[in-house]
VOGU-3710 file (C-alpha; in Angstrom, 3 decimals, decimal comma):
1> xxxxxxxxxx> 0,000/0,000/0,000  1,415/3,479/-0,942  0,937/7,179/0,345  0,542/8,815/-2,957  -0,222/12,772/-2,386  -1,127/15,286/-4,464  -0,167/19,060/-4,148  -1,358/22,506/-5,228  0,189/22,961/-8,229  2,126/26,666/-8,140
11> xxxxxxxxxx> 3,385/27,328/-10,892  2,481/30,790/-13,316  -0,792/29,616/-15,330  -1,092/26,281/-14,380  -4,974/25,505/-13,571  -4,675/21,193/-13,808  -4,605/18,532/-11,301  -2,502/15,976/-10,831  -5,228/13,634/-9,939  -8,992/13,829/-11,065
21> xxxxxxxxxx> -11,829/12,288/-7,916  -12,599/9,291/-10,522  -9,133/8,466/-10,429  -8,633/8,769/-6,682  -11,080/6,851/-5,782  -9,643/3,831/-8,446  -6,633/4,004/-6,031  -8,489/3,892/-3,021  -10,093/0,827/-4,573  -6,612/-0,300/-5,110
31> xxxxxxxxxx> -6,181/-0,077/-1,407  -3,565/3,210/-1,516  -3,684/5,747/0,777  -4,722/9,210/-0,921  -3,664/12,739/0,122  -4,946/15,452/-1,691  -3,661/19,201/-0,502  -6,859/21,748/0,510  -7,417/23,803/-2,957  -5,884/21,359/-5,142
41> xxxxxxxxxx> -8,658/21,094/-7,737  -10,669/23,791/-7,064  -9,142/25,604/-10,580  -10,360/22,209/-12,527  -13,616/22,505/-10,409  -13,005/19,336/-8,525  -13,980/20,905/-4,986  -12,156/19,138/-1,478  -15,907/17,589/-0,926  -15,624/15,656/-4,496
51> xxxxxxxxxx> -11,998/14,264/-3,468  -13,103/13,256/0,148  -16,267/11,542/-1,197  -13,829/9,562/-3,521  -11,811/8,490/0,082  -8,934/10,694/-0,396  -8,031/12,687/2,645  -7,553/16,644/2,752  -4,005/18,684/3,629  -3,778/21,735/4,794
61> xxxxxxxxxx> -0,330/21,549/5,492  1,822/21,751/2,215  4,669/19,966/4,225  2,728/17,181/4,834  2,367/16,554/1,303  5,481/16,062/0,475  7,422/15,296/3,744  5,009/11,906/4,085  3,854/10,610/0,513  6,058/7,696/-1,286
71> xxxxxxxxxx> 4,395/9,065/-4,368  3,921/12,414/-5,556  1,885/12,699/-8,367  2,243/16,198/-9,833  1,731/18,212/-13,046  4,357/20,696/-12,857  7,751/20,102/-11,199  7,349/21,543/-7,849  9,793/24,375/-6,693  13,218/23,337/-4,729
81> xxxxxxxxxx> 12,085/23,866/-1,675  8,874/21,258/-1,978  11,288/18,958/-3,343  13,558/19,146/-0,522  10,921/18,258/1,639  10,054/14,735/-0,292  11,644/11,608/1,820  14,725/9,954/0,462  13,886/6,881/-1,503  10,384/8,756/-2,668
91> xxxxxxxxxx> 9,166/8,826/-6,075  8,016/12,055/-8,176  5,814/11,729/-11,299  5,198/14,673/-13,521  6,176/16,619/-16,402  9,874/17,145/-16,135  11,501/17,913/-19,083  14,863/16,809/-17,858  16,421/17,571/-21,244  15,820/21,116/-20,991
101> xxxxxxxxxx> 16,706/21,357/-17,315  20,194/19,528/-16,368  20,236/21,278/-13,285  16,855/19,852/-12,205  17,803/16,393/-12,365  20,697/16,728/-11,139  19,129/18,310/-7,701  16,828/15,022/-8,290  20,125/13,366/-8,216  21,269/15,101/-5,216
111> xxxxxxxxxx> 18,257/14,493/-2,836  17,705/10,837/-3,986  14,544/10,826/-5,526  13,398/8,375/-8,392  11,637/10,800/-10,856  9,832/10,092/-13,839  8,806/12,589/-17,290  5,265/11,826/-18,084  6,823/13,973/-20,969  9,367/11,550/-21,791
121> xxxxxxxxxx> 7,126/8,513/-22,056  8,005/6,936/-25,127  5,146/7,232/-28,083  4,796/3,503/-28,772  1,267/1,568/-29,124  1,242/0,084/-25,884  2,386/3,310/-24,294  -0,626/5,402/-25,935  -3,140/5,474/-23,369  -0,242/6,792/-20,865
131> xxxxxxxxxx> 0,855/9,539/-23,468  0,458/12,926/-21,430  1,585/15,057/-24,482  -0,862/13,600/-27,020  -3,602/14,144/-24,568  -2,400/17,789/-23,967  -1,436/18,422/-27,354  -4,658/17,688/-28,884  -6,550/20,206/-26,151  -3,931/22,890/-27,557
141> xxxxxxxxxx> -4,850/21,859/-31,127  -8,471/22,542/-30,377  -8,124/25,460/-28,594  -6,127/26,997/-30,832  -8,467/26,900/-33,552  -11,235/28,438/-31,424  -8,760/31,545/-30,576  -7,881/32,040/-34,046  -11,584/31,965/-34,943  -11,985/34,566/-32,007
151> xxxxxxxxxx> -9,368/36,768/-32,916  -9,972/37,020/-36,672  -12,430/39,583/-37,754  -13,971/37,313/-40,424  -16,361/34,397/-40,479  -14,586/31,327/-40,926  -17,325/29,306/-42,986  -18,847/30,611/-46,125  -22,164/32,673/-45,436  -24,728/33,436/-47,913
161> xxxxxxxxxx> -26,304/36,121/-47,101  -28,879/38,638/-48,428  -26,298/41,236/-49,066  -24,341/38,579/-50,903  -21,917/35,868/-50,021  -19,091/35,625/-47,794  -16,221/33,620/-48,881  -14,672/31,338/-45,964  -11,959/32,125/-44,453  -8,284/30,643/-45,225
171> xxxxxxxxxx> -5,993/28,286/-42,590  -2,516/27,173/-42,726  -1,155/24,291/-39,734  2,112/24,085/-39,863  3,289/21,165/-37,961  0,645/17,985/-38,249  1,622/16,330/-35,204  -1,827/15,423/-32,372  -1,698/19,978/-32,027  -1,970/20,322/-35,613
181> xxxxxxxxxx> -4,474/17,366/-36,896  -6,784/18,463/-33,791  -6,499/22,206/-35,052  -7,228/21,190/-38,717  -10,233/19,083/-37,939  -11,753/22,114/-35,656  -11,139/24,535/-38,251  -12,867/22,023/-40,977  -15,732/22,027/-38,070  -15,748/25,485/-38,146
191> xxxxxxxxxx> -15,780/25,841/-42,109  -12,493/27,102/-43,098  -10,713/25,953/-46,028  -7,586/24,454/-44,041  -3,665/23,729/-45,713  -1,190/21,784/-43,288  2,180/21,545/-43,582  4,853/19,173/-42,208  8,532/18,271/-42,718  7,190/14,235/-42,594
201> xxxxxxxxxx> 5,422/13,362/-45,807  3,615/9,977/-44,066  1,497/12,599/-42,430  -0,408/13,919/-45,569  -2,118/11,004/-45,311  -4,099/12,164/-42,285  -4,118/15,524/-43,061  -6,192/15,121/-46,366  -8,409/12,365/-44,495  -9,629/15,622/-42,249
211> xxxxxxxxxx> -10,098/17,091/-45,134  -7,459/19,436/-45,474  -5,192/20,136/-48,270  -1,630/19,243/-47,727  1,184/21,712/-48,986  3,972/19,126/-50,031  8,101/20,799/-49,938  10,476/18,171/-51,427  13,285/18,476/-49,052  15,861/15,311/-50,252
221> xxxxxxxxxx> 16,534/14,628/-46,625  17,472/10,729/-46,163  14,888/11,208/-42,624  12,519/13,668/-41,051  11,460/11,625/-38,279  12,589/10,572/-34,898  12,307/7,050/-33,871  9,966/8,684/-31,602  7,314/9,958/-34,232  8,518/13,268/-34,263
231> xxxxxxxxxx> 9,879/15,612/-36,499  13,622/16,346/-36,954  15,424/19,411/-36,929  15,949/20,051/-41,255  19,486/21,111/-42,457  19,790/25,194/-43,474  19,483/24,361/-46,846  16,254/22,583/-46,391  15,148/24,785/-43,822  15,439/27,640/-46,760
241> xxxxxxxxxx> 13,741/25,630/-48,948  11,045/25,330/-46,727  10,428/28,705/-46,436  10,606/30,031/-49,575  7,564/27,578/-50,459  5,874/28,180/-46,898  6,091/32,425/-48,153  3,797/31,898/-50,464  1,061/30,102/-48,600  1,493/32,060/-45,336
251> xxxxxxxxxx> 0,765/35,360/-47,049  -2,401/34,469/-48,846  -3,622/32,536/-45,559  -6,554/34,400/-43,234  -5,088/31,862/-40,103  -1,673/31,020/-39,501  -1,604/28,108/-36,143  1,980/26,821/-35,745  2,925/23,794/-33,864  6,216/22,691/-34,269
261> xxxxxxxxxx> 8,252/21,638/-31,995  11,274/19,588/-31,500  12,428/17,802/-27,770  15,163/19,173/-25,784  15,617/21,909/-28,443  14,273/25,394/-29,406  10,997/25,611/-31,510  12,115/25,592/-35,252  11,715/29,378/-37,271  8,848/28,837/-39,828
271> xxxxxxxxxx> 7,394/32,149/-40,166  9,851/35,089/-40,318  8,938/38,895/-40,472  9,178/38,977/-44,330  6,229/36,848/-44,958  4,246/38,401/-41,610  4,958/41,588/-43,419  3,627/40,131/-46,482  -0,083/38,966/-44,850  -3,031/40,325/-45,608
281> xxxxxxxxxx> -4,000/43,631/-43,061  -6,247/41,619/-39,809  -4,646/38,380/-40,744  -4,053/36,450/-37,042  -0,990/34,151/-36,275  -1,722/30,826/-33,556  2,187/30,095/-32,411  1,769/27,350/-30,236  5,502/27,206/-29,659  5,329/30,713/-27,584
291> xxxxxxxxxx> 6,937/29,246/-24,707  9,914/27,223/-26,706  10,830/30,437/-28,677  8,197/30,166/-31,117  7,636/29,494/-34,729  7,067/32,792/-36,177  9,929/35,405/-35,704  7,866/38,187/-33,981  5,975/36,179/-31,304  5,937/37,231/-27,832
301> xxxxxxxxxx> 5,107/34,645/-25,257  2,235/35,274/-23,071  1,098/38,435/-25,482  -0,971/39,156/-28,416  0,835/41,707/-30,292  0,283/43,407/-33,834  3,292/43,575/-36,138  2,753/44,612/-39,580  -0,870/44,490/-39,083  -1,028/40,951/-38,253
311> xxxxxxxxxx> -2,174/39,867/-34,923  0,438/37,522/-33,667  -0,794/35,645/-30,430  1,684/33,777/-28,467  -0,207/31,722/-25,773  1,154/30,102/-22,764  -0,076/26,437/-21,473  -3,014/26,766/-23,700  -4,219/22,719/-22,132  -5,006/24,645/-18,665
321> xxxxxxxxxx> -7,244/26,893/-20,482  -9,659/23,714/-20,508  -8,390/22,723/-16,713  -11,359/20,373/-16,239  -11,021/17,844/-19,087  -7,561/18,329/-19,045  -6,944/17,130/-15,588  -9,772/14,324/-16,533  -7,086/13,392/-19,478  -3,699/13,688/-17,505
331> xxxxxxxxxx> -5,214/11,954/-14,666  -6,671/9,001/-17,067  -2,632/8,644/-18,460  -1,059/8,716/-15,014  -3,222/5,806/-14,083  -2,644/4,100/-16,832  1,019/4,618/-16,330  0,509/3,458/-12,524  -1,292/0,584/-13,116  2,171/-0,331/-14,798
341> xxxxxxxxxx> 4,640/0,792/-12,094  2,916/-0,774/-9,114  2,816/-4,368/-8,195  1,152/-6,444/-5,827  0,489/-2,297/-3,631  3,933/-1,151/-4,215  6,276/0,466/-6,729  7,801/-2,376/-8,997  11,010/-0,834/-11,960  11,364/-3,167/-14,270
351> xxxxxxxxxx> 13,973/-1,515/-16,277  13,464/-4,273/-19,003  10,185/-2,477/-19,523  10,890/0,167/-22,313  8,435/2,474/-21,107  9,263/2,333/-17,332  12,982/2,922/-18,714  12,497/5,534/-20,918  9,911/7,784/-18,567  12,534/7,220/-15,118
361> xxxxxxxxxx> 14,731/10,063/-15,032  16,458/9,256/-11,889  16,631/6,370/-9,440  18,326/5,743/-6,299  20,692/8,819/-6,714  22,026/8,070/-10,298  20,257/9,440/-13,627  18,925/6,311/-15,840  17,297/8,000/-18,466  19,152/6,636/-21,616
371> xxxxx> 17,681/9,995/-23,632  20,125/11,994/-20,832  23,102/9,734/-21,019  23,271/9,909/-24,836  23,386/13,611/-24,522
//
C-alpha cells in the first residue's frame, strides 16, 4: 500500500490537477492511501468535498504533502524547496523535461529521488493510453483553432447572405503532429478551407483524411522523423527551402496556427517577419511554440501583439485553459502509467520495460534516463 499525495500545483498559469476524484477513488479501490492538498482542484472545479467523497483525505499543510507521501503525483515540477521536503527513496511523477533542465535532475540526483517525465514517455502503441503530451497536445490543437476563430475579424465558414456571399476564411497548420491534426479538424468544423504543412510526408495522409489540403516541400533529406514519431530538426538548406515555399502560402492565408516543436531543443523558425509583413492587413498568427521560442519570428510569449498588421498571439499552457477535461485526461494517463509501475500495492522498476525505462529520469541517486546519457 502506498501514500501517494497530491499538491497545489504553483506554478504561473497552471490551472490542472494531478489527480482527477474518478481516479482517486480507483486508487483507493486499489487499497492506496490518498492525500490530496486543501485547494488542489478547485481551478479544474473538482472541490475538497468531491476528493473526500472519492476516500482521499484533505491537507492543509503543504509539508505534509510532500514530507510523508512515497508518491507524488504532480503536473508541474514543484519548486526546490517542496522537493527538498520529499523523503529519500520517494518517487516524483510529472512533467519534467529533464532535457531542458540539467540542473533539475541533477538536484533530483542530489536528494535521492526516483523521478519520472510523463513527458518523456516513449510514443509507442502500448504506451498510448499513458501519453500525457498527445492528450495535452490535442486540447492545444483545439483550442487553438477556437482563438484564431476569435481573434480574426472574419467568419470562418462561407455565409450566404442577403447582401451577398461571404467567402470562408483561409488556414494554414504548420506542424501535423496530435496539435496540428486536432487544429485542422476544428477549423474544418468550423468551415475554413484548411492547408497543413509538415517536414514528414507519411502525415499527408491524415491531413487530407480531415479534409485538409496538404502543402507538399520536397526536401531530399534521407529522414525527417525521430524514432519517436517526431519531427527532426531540417538542415539550413532545407530549412530555406522550406520557407521560400511556406512564403507563399502564409501570405495568402486568413489563419496562420503553428505547432512545431522539437524535444530538448528550441521551436524551429517557420514564419519570419518577411512573410508576416507580407499577410493580408487583420490576418491572425496561432504560435503554439510561444513558450519554446516560437515558430514565427515576432511572437511574444504570453502576449498578443500586432506587427505589420497581423495579430500575432503567443499563448502560454493553452491545455489549462480547458483545466477540467484536461486534468480528466492527464489523470486518465497517469493511471494508466501506474497501473504499470505498481505491483502487488507497491512500486515495482522493471527496467526491461521500455516504457518504465524511458519515462525514469532518476533512481536511487544516479540518472537512468538513456535519452540523458546519450546527450
Amino acid at each position: 500500500m502506498l501514500q501517494i499525495a497530491v499538491p497545489n500545483e504553483t506554478a504561473a498559469h497552471e490551472n490542472r490537477v494531478a489527480l482527477s476524484p474518478a481516479a482517486v477513488s480507483q486508487l483507493i479501490k486499489d487499497e492506496h492511501q490518498v492525500l490530496i492538498e486543501k485547494g488542489a482542484g478547485n481551478a479544474s472545479n473538482f472541490l475538497d468535498l468531491d476528493y473526500t467523497d472519492a476516500g482521499a483525505t484533505i491537507a492543509k499543510n503543504r509539508n505534509e504533502i510532500f514530507s510523508q507521501a512515497d508518491l507524488v503525483l504532480a503536473v508541474q515540477t514543484p519548486s526546490e524547496d517542496d522537493l527538498g521536503l520529499m523523503k529519500k527513496g520517494s518517487t516524483l511523477i510529472c512533467f519534467l523535461w529533464a532535457l531542458q533542465h540539467p540542473k533539475l535532475v541533477e538536484k533530483l540526483k542530489s536528494l535521492g529521488i526516483t523521478a519520472l517525465g510523463m513527458d518523456a514517455i516513449p510514443r509507442i502503441s502500448r504506451a498510448q493510453n499513458m501519453d500525457a503530451l498527445s492528450s495535452m497536445s490535442s486540447i492545444a490543437g483545439y483550442k487553438a483553432a477556437l482563438m484564431a476563430a476569435s481573434e480574426l475579424d472574419k467568419y470562418f465558414p462561407m455565409m450566404m447572405t442577403a447582401a451577398g456571399t461571404i467567402p470562408p476564411s483561409k488556414a494554414l497548420i504548420m506542424g501535423a503532429g496530435v496539435a496540428g491534426l486536432q487544429a485542422i479538424a476544428t477549423c474544418r468544423k468550423l468551415g475554413a478551407v484548411v492547408e497543413a504543412y509538415d517536414v514528414r510526408p507519411a502525415v499527408k495522409e491524415q491531413v487530407e483524411s480531415l479534409g485538409a489540403s496538404f502543402v507538399e516541400v520536397p526536401l531530399e533529406e534521407d529522414s525527417t522523423e525521430t524514432k519517436g514519431g517526431y519531427a527532426k530538426e531540417l538542415s539550413k538548406d532545407a530549412q530555406e527551402r522550406q520557407r521560400q515555399v511556406m512564403h507563399e502560402h502564409v501570405k495568402k492565408s486568413d489563419v496562420v496556427i503553428t505547432t512545431a516543436l522539437i524535444p530538448g531543443k528550441p521551436a524551429p523558425l517557420l514564419v519570419t517577419e518577411e512573410m508576416v509583413a507580407d499577410m493580408r492587413a487583420g490576418s491572425v498568427i496561432i504560435d503554439l511554440a510561444a513558450e519554446n521560442g516560437g515558430n514565427c519570428a515576432l511572437t511574444e510569449a504570453g502576449k498578443t501583439v500586432v506587427k505589420h498588421d497581423v495579430k500575432i498571439v503567443g499563448p502560454i499552457n493553452i491545455p489549462s485553459q480547458l483545466s477540467s477535461h484536461a486534468s480528466l485526461l492527464y489523470s486518465k494517463n497517469m493511471l494508466a502509467l501506474l497501473k504499470l509501475l505498481i505491483k502487488e500495492g507497491e512500486l515495482d522498476f522493471d527496467m526491461d520495460d521500455e516504457i518504465i525505462l524511458n519515462t525514469t529520469i532518476t533512481k536511487d541517486g544516479e540518472v537512468v534516463s538513456p535519452t540523458l546519457q546519450t546527450n
